[in-house]
C-alpha positions, 0 to 999 in steps of 0.5 A, a space after each residue: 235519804 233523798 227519793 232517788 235513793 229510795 228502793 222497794 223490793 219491786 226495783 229488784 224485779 228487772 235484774 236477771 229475771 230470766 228463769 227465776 221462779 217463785 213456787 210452793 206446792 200448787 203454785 209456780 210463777 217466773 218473776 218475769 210475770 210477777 214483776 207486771 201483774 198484780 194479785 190486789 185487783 186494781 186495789 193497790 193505790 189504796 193503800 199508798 201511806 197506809 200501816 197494812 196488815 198483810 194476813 193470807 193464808 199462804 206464803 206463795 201470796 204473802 211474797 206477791 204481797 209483800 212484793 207490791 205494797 212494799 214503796 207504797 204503805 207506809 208501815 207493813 206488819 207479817 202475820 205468821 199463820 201461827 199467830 194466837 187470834 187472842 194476840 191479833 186485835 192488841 197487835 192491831 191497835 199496836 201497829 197502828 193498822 188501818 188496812 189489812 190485805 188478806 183472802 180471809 176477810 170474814 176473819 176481819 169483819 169485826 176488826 174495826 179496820 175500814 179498809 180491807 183488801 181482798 189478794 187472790 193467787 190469780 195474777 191480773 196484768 197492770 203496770 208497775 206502781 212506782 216506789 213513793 216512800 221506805 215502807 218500815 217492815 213489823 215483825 213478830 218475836 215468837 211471843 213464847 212467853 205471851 203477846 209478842 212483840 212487834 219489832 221495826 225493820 227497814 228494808 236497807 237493815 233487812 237486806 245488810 247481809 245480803 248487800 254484803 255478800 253481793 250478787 249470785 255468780 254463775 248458776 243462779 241458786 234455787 233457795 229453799 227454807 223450812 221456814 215461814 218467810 213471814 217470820 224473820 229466818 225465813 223472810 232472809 230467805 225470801 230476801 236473797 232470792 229476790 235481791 241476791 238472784 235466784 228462784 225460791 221453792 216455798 214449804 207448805 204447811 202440813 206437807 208430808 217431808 218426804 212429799 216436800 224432799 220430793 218437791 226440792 229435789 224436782 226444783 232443783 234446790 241447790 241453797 237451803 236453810 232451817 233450825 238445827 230442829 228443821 235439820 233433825 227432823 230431816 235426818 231423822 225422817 231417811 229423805 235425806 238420802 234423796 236430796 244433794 243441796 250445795 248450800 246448807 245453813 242452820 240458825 235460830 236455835 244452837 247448832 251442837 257439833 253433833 247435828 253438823 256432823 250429822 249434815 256432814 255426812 247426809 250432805 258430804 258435797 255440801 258447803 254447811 255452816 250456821 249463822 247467828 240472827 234474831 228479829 232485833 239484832 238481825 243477821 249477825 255472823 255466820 261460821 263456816 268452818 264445821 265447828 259449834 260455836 264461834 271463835 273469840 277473834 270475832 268479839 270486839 272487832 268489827 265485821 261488815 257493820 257488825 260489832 259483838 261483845 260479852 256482858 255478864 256472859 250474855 252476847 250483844 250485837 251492835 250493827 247496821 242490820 238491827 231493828 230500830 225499835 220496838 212498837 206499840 205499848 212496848 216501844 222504846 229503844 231496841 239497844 242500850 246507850 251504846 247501841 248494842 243490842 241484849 241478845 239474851 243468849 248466853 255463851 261461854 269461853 272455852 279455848 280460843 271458841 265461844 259457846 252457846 249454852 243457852 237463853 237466859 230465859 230458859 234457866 231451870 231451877 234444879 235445887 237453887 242451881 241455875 241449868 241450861 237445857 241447851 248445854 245437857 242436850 248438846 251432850 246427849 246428842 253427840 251419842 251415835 244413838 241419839 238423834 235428838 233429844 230434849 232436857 226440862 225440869 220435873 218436879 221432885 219432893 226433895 229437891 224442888 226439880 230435878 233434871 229428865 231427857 227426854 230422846 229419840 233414839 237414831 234410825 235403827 238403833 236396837 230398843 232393847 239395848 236401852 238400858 246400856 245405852 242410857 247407861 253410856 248416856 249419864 256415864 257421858 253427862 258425868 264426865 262432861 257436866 256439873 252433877 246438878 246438871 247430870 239427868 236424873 232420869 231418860 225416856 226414849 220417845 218416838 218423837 218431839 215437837 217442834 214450834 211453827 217456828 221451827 224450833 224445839 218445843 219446850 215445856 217443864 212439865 
């Protein structure tokens, strides 16, 4: 790629800045000034080559961040608030980093890095550093099972989807996400208001939802997206009878009819569909037709770059918008010889659709059977009195582990009917599931953790 053909994010800036916005719950600034002001103190040519890290404490200045030193360092990793301290020093070494843009610096002091750069959310005027290099974005898988690992992206393949869709037309969209944008779901958000045109309202962590709902709608968000756990949660919390988006989208976790449904309902105006992607493969597919799943026409055929197949019953992805490798101890090749990449999600053909059904990571044990949670709980949820629910194995005597629910019952449900209602609950399991897979056990809890990234919080305790 010649420099000519080379663009950053700040080239995106003088497209259509009128009335565009960036905002989160104490701050709100237009693009217009974002595009001629800097929030690193006349500290940016320092950082020209540089591996940063960018470590701040909010997303409103991760996203002035990410807007001046992408065409200036050299390679930029997203540290998710969420990151384990434990992690961040192997991942420092990893990266290569040698600079790191923060407002927490006594958090560095100790870090070995000799360049650290104070950002502060007080813009100052200066002109606008021209593009010098593609900067490679890093990211971080969730690290569920450990040290997370740290995946390249460039800008071209993080923006794949988006190029395809084109440019916003008419009203431009105020985008929101219940994501982190530092994390790869919400990062495409961030994305597409910036290149697809439009202005972006920021969650705030620790932000009651009804404050947040609140927030939306005074922004007049109109595009929104979050796991189908973000969406859950919102229909569990009755703020969605407050809020009327046009646009809403779910992806990072399997969208089960009854959680569509749900939107269908909250949200009868809306266009709402969920999308497939991961930090490696990138954005794969979207569907929009009001269905779980995907229909098998879209295997083996190839989509705006995108090319999908089955092996062993697990989803590969082969596309224009994937990582390009792994970095540090891990590094090596994202794909296998032929370019696709191994999700790790597993599905399975029924009729003329393919279904999720679970991580092959995420097998349970029950007897020597192999169980997926996802495809237990997609049966669960589809009761009217169930809004959500989450399946783990529990330790038994006699078979090793047997397979427990744990639900939260619908607003209103009547608590004093759950025995006919865990009733109805096993009677569906039976005539839906393989008996090991039917629970063995059901406690209603009031409710259910989910991650900083969004998605149910699992534990086989």
């Amino acid at each position: 790629m010649s420099p000519r053909e080379i663009f950053a994010l700040r080239d995106y800036l003088d497209r259509g800045l009128t009335g565009r916005t960036l905002s989160d719950a104490r701050h709100s600034a237009s693009l217009t000034d974002i595009s001629d002001q800097t929030c690193l103190k006349g500290r940016l040519a320092e950082l020209s080559g540089r591996s940063v890290l960018l470590a701040v404490s909010s997303q409103f200045l991760a996203s002035l961040v990410m807007l001046e030193i992408d065409g200036i360092a050299r390679r930029m990793l997203l540290c998710p608030p969420d990151l384990n301290a434990e992690h961040l020093q192997a991942l420092i070494e990893d990266a290569e980093i040698d600079a790191v843009v923060t407002n927490q610096s006594d958090r560095f002091a100790a870090s070995g890095i000799s360049l650290i750069v104070s950002a502060g959310e007080d813009l100052e005027a200066a002109t606008r550093a021209r593009t010098e290099r593609a900067t490679e974005w890093l990211m971080l898988t969730s690290g569920t099972l450990g040290l997370p690992k740290i995946v390249g992206h460039t800008l071209e393949g993080l923006t794949g989807a988006i190029a395809a869709d084109g440019p916003a037309r008419g009203t431009r969209p105020v985008w929101a996400t219940f994501y982190d944008i530092r994390r790869y779901g919400g990062l495409q958000i961030f994305l597409r208001a910036v290149i697809g045109g439009g202005s972006l309202v920021l969650s705030e962590p620790g932000e009651a939802l009804a404050d947040h709902v609140a927030r939306l709608n005074e922004k007049a968000v109109t595009h929104i997206s979050g796991t189908p756990s973000h969406w859950r949660k919102l229909l569990m919390s009755g703020a969605a009878s407050a809020f009327a988006p046009r646009y809403v989208r779910l992806s990072g976790e399997i969208a089960d009819q009854a959680v569509l449904d749900g939107l269908r309902q909250a949200f009868p105006e809306a266009s709402i569909g969920h999308a497939y992607a991961s930090t490696e493969a990138g954005v794969g597919f979207a569907v929009n037709d009001g269905l779980e799943g995907f229909p098998a026409n879209m295997v083996g055929t190839s989509r705006d770059g995108v090319e999908m197949k089955i092996v062993d019953g697990c989803l590969r992805i082969r596309s224009r918008r994937a990582a390009h490798a792994y970095v540090g101890r891990r590094a090596g090749a994202l794909t296998d010889e032929e370019g696709f990449v191994d999700t790790g999600d597993m599905v399975e053909l029924r009729g003329d659709r393919y279904h999720f059904v679970g991580r092959r990571g995420g097998i349970i044990n029950i007897g020597g059977l192999k169980v997926h949670p996802e495809e237990i709980e997609a049966v669960i949820n589809r009761h009217d009195e169930v809004r959500m629910s989450r399946v783990r194995a529990r330790k038994s005597p006699i078979t090793g582990a047997i397979v427990v629910a744990d639900v939260v019952l619908a607003d209103g449900c009547d608590a004093s009917r759950g025995d006919e209602i865990k009733g109805r609950i096993i009677a569906d399991c039976r005539a839906s599931l393989a008996p090991h897979k039917v629970p063995a056990m059901i406690k209603f809890v009031e409710k259910l953790d989910i991650t900083a990234a969004g998605k149910l919080a699992r534990s086989d305790a």
